[in-house]
N, C-alpha and C positions, 0 to 999 in steps of 0.2 A: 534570404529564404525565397527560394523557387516553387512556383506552384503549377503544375499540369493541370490541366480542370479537361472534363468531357464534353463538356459545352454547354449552352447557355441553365441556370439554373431553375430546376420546376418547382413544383411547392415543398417544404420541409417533408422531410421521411422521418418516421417513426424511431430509426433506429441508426444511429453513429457507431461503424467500428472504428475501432481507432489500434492502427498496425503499425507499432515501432520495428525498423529493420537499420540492419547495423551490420553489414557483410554476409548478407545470407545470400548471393547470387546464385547458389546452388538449387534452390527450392524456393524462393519468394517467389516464383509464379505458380507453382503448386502449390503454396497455402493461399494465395489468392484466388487461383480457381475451386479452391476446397472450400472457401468462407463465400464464394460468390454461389458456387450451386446450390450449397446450403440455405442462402436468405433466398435467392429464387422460387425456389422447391419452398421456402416457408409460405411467402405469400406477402409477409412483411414490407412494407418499402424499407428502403436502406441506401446509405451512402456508404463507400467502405474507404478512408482516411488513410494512406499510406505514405508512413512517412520516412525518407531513408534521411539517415541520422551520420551525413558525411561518412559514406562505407569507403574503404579505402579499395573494394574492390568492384565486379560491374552490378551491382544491385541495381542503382539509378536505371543504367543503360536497357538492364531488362523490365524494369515496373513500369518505362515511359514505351519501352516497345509493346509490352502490353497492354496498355492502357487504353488504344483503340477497340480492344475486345469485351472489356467489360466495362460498359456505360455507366456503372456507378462508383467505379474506382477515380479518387482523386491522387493523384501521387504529388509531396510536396519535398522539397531538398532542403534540408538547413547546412549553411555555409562551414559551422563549425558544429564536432558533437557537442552535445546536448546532455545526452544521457534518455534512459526510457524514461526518466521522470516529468522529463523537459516535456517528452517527446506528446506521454500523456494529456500534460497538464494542458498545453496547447492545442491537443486535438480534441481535447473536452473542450475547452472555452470556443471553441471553433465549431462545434459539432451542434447543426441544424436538428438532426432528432431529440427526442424526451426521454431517451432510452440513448444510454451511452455504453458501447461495450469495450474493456479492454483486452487485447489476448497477445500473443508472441508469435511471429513470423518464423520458428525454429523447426516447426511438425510436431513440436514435445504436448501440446494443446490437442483434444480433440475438439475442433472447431466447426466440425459438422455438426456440435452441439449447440452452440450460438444460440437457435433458434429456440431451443428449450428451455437455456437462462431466461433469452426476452418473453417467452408466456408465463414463466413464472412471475414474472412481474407485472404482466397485463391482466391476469390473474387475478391476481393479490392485492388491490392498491395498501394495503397494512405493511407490505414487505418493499422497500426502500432499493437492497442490495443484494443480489446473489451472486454469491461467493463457488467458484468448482474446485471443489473440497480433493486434493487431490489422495487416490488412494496409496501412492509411494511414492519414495523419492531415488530418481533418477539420475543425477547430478554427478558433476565428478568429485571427487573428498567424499564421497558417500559412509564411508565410517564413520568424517569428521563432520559432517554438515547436521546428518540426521539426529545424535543425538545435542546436539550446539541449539538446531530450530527447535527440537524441543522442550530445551531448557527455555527457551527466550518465546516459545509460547506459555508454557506456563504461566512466563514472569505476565506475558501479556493478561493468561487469562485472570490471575491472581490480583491484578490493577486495574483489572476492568469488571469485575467479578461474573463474567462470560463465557461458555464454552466456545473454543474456536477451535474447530478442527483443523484450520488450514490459515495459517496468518497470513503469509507470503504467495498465496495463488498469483500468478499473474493474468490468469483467465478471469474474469469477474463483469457482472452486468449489472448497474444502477440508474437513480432517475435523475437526468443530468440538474435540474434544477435543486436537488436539493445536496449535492456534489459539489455546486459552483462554491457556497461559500470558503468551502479546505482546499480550494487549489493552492493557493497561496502557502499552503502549509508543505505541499509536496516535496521533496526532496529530487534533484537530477538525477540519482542510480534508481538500483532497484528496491529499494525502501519504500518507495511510491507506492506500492502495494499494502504494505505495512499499514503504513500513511492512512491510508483512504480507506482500510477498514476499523482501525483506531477512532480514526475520525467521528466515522459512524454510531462507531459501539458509543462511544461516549458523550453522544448528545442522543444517545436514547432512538436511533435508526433503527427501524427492523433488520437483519441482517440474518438471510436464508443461505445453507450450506447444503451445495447440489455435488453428490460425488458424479466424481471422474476418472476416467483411465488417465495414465501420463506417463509418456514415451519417452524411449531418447533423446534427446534436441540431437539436431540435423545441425552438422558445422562443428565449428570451434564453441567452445565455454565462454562466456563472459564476467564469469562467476569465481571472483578472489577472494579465497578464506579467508583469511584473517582480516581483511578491510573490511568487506561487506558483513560479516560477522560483527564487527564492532560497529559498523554502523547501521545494522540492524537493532542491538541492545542498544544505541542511543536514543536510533529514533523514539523505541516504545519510550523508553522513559521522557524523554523528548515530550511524546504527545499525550502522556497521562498527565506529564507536568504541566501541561497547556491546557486540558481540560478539565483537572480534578491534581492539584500539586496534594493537595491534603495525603491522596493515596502514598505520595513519594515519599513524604519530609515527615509527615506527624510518627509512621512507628519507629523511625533512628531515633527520632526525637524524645520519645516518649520509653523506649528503650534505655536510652542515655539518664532520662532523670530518673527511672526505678531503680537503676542501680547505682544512680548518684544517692539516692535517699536510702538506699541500705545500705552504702559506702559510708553515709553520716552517722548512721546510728552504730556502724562497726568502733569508727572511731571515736564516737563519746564511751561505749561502753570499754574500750582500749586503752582510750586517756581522754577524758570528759573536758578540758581545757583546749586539746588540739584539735582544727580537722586538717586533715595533710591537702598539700596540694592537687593531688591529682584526684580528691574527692569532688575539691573547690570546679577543676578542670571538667571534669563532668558533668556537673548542674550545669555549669556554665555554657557550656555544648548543647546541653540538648536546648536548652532554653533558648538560644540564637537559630536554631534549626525550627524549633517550634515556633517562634517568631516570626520567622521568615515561611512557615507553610499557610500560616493564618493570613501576613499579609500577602502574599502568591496567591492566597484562596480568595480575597478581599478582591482582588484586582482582577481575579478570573469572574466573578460574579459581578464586576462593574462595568464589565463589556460585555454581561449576558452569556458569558458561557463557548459563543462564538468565533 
């Protein structure tokens, strides 16, 4: 991992963007000039974290040409990808301001908004995370993405019992200290997003939902249906299981023994001598499932929840 720096280091800024790029040569110097006159024009300090994520084309070559023009871009190279996850996780744990922002190098982000997420926050101190709630989706598979995120939002909001208007933003502004703890939990794709506001929702974060316009992304897609689709439905249950398993494991569970106990009394009132096996297979099921959500739940409240 390579790091460009602007030179010597002044006191902490207020605010960390943090800019995963991955073969955007086409336009990564125009969303850096769009996020830099933006924090300028705010007033805000800021550092702005850019990090190309091994682009197989010249992204590097033009972030390091640029980067004599704007004195608060850091551009860093990782050796191999990473993933935006990686990319995140890293530029958060790195990031000198209190206020950490993440957004996408693509144009698809209005990112001349930046500065509106960080006063919501500055604002606020009750409000943890601000989310840009995006008003449409853009994306390619748009028949098959749109209603797919809305099934597995639901499942989100249904397990977190939350409205989420927007699960998968990749635009989003939080207070990096209270963030550090769930890096660790991050995922290398784009789940990361998922991730980090799961995380929130369920240790009780505030989490604020600012709409937004959202574009075409500039370039190629990075975005594979069926993978990232199933490893979006993982993660949630993933991270509901990690904060609250009870939500996952007790209603199969509890499902499984109500109709194992109306399965019993079919078969006494059937033949009062037998109960068939696949009665016996039912209790038996839920009860191992329920078992196992109690001690999941036992062991999530023995590390505080954290």
């Amino acid at each position: 991992m390579r790091e460009t720096s602007p030179g010597p280091q002044t006191a902490a800024p207020r605010v960390t963007i943090v800019l995963p790029c991955y073969n955007e040569q086409d336009h990564v110097v125009a969303e850096v000039e769009r996020i830099c006159a933006a924090m300028d024009a705010s007033g805000h300090s800021y550092e702005l974290l850019a990090f190309d994520d091994a682009s197989t084309d010249n992204t590097l070559v033009r972030l390091r040409a640029a980067a004599p023009r704007f004195p608060h871009l850091r551009v860093t190279a990782f050796a191999t990808n990473g993933g935006s996850g990686t990319v995140r996780r890293i530029g958060t744990q790195r990031a000198r301001g209190e206020i950490v922002v993440w957004t996408d190098a693509d144009m698809s982000y209005p990112n001349e908004r930046i500065p509106e997420l960080v006063a919501i926050l500055l604002k606020d101190d009750s409000i943890d995370q601000v989310v840009g709630a995006r008003d449409q989706e853009r994306g390619s598979h748009r028949f098959l993405r749109v209603p797919t995120k809305w099934l597995i939002r639901k499942l989100a909001e249904r397990l977190t019992n939350t409205r989420i208007p927007d699960l998968n933003s990749g635009m989003r502004a939080f207070r990096r200290e209270v963030a550090l703890p769930y890096l660790r939990l991050l995922p290398p794709g784009f789940s990361c997003v998922t991730t980090i506001t799961l995380a929130f929702l369920s240790n009780q974060h505030a989490v604020h939902y600012e709409p937004i316009s959202y574009a075409r992304r500039a370039g190629h897609s990075k975005f594979h249906l069926v993978r990232d689709v199933y490893r979006y439905i993982l993660q949630v249950l993933r991270m509901v299981m990690y904060f609250n398993p009870l939500k996952v494991l007790m209603p199969p569970a509890l499902w499984l023994l109500g109709i194992g106990v109306l399965k019993v009394v079919y078969d006494v009132v059937t033949d009062p001598v037998y109960i068939r096996n696949n009665t016996i297979m039912l209790l038996m099921t839920g009860l191992m499932i329920a078992s196992m959500a109690l001690l999941a739940d036992l062991i999530v409240r023995s590390r505080g929840g954290s």
